[in-house]
Backbone bond lengths (Angstrom), bond angles and torsions (degrees), N, CA, C in turn:
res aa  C-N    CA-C-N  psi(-1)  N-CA   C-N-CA  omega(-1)  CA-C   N-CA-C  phi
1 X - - - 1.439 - - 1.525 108.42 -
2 X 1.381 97.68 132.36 2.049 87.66 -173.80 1.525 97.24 -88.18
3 X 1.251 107.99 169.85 1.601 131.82 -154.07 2.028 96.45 -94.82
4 X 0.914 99.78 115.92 1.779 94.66 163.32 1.321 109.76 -124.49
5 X 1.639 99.49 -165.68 1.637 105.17 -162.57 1.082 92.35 -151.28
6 X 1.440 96.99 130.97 1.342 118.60 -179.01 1.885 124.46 -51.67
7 X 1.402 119.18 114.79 1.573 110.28 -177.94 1.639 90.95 -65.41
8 X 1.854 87.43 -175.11 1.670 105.21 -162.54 1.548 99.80 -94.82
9 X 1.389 83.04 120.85 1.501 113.61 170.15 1.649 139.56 -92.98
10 X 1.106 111.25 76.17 1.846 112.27 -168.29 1.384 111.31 -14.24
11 X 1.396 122.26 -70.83 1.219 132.46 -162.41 1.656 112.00 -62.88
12 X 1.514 99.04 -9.71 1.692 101.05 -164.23 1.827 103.51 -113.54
13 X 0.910 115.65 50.67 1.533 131.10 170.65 1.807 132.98 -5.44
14 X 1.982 82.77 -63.14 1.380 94.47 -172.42 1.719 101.78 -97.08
15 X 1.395 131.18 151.13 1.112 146.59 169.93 1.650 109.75 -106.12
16 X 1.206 125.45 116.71 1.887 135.58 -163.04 1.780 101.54 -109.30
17 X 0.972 104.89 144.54 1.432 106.23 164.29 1.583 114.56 -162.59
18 X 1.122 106.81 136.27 2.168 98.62 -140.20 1.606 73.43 -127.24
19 X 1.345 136.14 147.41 1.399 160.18 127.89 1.459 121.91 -104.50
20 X 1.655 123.11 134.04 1.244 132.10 145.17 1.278 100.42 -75.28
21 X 1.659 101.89 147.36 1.574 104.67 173.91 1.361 124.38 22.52
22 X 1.391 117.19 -119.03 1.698 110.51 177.60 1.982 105.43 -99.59
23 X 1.207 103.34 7.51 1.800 90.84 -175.61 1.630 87.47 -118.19
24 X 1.923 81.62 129.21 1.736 119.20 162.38 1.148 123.52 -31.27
25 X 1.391 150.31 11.62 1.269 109.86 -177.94 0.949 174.09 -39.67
26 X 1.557 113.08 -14.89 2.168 126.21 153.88 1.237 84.92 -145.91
27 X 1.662 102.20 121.87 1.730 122.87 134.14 1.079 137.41 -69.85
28 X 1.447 111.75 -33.99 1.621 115.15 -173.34 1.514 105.60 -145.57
29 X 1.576 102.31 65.93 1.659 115.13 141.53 1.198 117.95 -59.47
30 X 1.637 127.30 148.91 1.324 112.58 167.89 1.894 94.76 -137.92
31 X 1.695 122.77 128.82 0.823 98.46 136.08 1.359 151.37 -146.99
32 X 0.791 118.05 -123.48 1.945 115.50 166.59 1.415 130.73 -116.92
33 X 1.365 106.56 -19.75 1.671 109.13 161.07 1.477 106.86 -130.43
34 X 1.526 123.20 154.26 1.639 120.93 141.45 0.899 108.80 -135.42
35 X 1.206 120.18 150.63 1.776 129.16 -162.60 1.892 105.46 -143.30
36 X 1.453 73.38 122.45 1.716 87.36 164.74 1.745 99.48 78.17
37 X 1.606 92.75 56.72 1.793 98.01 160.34 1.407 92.29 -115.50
38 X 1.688 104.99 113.70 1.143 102.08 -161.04 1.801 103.41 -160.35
39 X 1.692 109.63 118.39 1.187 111.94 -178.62 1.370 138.21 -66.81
40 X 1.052 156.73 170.23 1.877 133.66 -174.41 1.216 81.56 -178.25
41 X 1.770 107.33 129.22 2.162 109.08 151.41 1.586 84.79 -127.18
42 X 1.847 93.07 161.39 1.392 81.09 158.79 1.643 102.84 -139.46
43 X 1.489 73.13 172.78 1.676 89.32 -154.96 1.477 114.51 -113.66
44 X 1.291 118.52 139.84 1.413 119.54 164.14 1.581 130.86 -117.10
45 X 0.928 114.71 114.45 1.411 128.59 172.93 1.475 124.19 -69.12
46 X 1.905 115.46 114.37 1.200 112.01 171.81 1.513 106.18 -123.07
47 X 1.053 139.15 133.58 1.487 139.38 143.99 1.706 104.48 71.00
48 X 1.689 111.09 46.20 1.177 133.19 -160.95 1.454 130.10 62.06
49 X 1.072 114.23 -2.55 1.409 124.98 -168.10 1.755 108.28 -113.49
50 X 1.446 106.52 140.43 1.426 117.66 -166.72 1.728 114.27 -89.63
51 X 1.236 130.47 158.71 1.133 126.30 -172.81 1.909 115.98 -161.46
52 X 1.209 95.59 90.88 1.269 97.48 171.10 2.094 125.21 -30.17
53 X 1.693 125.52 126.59 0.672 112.08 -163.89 1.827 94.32 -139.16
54 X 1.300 128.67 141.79 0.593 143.14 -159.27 1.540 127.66 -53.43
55 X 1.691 128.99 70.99 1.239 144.25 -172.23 1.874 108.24 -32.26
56 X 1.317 109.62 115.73 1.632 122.66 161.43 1.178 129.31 -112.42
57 X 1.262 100.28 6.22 2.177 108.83 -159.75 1.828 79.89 -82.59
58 X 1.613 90.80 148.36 1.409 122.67 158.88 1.249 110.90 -98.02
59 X 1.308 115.97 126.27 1.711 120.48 161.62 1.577 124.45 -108.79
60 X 1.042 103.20 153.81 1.283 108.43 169.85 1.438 139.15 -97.05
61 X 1.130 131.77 124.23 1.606 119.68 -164.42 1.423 100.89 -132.85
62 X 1.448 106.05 118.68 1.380 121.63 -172.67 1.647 115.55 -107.76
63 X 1.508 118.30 117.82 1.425 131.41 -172.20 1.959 100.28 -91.17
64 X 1.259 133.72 118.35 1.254 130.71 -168.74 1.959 99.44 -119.90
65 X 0.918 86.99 142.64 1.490 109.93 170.02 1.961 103.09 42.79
66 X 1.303 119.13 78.13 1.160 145.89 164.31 1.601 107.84 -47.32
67 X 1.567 106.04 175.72 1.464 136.79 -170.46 1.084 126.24 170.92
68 X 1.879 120.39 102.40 1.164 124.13 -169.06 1.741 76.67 -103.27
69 X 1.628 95.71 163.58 1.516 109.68 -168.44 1.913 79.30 -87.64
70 X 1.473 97.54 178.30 1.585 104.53 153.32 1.289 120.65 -99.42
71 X 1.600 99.27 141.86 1.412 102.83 -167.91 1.498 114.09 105.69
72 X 1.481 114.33 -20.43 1.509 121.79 169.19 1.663 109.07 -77.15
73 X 0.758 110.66 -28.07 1.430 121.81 -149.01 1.395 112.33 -73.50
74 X 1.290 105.43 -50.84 1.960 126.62 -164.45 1.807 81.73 -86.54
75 X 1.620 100.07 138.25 1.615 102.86 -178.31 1.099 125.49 67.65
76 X 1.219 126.79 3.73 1.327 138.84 -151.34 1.647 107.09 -91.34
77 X 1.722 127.25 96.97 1.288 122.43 168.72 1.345 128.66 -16.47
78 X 1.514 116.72 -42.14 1.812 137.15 177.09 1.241 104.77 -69.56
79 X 1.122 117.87 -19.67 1.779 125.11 -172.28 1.626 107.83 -104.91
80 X 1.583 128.12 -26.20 1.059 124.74 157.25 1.677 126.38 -78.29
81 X 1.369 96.29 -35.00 1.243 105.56 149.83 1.909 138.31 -20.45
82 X 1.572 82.75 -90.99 1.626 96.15 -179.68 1.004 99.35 -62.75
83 X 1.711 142.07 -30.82 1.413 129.24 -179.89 1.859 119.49 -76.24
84 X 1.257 114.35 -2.02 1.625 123.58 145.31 1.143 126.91 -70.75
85 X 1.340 102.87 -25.20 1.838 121.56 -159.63 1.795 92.14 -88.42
86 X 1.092 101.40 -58.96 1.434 122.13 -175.19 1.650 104.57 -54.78
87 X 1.335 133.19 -68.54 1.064 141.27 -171.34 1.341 111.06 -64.50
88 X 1.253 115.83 -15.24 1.880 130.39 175.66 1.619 104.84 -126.37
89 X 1.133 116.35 19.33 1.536 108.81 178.62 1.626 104.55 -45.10
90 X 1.303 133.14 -70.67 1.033 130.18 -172.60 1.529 134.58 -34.03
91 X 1.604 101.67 -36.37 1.622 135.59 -162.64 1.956 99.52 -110.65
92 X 0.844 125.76 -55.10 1.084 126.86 -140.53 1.748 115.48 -100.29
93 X 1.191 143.07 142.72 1.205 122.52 -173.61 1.769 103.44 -136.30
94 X 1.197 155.06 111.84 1.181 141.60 162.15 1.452 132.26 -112.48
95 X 1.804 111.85 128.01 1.451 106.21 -158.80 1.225 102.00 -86.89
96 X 1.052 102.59 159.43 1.428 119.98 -158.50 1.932 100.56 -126.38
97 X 1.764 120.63 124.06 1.741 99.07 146.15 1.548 107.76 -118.39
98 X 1.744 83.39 142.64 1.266 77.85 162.19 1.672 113.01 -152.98
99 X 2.074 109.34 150.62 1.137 121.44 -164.75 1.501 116.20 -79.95
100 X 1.004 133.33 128.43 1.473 117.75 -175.58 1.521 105.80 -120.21
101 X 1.057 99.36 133.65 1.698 108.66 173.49 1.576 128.40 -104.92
102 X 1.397 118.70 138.86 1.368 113.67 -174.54 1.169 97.93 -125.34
103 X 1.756 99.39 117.43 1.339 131.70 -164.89 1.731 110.63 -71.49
104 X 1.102 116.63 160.35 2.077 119.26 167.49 1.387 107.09 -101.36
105 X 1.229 113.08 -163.00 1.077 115.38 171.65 1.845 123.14 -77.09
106 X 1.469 124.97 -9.00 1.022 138.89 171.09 1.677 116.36 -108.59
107 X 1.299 112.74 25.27 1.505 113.64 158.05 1.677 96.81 83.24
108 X 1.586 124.66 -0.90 1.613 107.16 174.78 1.113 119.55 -109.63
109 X 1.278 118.59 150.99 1.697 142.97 -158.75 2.161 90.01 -49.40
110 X 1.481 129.37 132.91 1.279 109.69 157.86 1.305 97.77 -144.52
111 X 1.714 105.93 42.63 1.418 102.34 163.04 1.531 106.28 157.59
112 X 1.221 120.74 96.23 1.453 138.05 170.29 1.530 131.44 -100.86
113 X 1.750 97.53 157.60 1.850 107.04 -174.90 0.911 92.55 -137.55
114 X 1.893 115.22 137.86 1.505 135.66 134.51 1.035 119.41 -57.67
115 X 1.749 129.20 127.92 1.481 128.64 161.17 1.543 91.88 -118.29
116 X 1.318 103.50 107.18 1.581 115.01 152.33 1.480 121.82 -67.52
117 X 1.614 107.63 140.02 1.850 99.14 174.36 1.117 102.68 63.63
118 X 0.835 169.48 -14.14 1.232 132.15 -163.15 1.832 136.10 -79.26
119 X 1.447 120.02 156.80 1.747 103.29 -172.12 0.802 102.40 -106.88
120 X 1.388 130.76 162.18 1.247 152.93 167.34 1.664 114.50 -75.89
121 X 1.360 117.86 116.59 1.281 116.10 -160.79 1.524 101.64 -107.88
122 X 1.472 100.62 -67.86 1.822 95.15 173.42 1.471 104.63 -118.47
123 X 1.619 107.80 -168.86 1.463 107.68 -161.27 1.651 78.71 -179.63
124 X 1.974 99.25 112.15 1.628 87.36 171.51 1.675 89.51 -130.86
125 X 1.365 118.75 144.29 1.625 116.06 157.18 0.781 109.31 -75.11
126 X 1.190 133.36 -5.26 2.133 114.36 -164.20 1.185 101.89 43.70
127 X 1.650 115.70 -154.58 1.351 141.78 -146.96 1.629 84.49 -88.72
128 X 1.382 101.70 161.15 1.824 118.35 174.32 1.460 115.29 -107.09
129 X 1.242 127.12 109.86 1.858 99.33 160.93 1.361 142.48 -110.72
130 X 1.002 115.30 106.31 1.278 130.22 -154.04 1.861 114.09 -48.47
131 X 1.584 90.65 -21.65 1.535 99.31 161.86 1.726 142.50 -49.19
132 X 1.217 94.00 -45.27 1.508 139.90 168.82 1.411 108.16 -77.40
133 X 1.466 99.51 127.68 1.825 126.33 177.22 1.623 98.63 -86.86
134 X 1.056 119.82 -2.27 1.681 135.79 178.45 1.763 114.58 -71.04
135 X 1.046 123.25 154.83 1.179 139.99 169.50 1.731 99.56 -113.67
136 X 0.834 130.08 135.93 2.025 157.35 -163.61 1.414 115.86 -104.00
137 X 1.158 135.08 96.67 1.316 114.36 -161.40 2.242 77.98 -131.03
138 X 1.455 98.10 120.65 1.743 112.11 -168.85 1.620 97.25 -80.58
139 X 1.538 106.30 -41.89 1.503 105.90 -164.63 1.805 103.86 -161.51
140 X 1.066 123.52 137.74 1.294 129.93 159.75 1.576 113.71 -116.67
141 X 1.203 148.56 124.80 1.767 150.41 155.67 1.329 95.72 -107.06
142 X 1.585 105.00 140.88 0.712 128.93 176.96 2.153 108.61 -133.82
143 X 1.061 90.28 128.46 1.468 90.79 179.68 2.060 113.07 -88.85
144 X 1.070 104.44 146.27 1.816 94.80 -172.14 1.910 99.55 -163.67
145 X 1.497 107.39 175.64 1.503 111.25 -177.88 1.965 89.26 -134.33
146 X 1.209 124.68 -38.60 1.324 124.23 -176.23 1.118 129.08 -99.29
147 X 1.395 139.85 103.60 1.114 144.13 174.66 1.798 112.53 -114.34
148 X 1.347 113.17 138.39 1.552 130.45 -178.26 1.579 124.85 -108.74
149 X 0.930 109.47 97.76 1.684 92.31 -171.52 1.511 101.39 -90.55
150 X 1.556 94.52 151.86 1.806 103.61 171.71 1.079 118.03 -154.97
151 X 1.912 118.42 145.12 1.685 120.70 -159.06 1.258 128.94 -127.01
């Protein structure tokens, strides 16, 4: 099945694209929420004066209600993937980056983030519809420490 890409979709906002190391695994995620792209330093204060101190917090960044195009799906690196992840959930951990784009009203990027490293924490399909040539993706979290914004 050859690989396409999803046209522009109102409801489908964000554009995902997840790599291990140097191999692709999803180009054309699409979805409708992300939550918790979100900057934090922290700071210490001595004798009025501020002082950057060395950030450890883990965040969480949650991708909601997904969209693999058809044709992504079958063969799909993201699909061999989570099925390592899955079959070693217990054992196994793989970081993941990935760029996310926030789409306009004409389908182009007008405002993107790097998540370096980051793991894959949960992974729900929700409901299936058999109607739909679509693949369903309910929720992705991803756990991470680095995020990049760019404009």
């Amino acid at each position: 099945m050859a690989k396409t890409t999803l046209p522009y979709l109102a409801a489908y906002r964000f554009a995902v694209t997840m790599t291990v190391g140097l191999k692709m695994i999803a180009s054309d995620l699409r979805f409708q929420s992300v939550g918790n792209l979100d900057l934090e330093r922290k700071l210490e204060w001595q004798n009025g004066q501020a002082f950057l101190t060395k950030d450890e917090s883990i965040k969480t960044l949650t991708l909601k209600r997904g969209l693999i195009a058809p044709g992504n799906a079958k063969d799909n690196p993201l699909e061999d993937v989570t099925k390592q992840q899955i079959t070693r959930w217990s054992e196994r951990l793989v970081r993941t980056d990935l760029l996310i784009n926030a789409l306009d009203d004409k389908g182009q990027p007008k405002a993107t983030w790097k998540v370096d490293g980051a793991v894959l924490r949960k992974i729900d399909w929700g409901g299936l519809d058999a109607g739909r040539n679509e693949i369903l993706l309910e929720e992705m979290q991803f756990e991470y420490r680095v995020l990049r914004p760019f404009s």
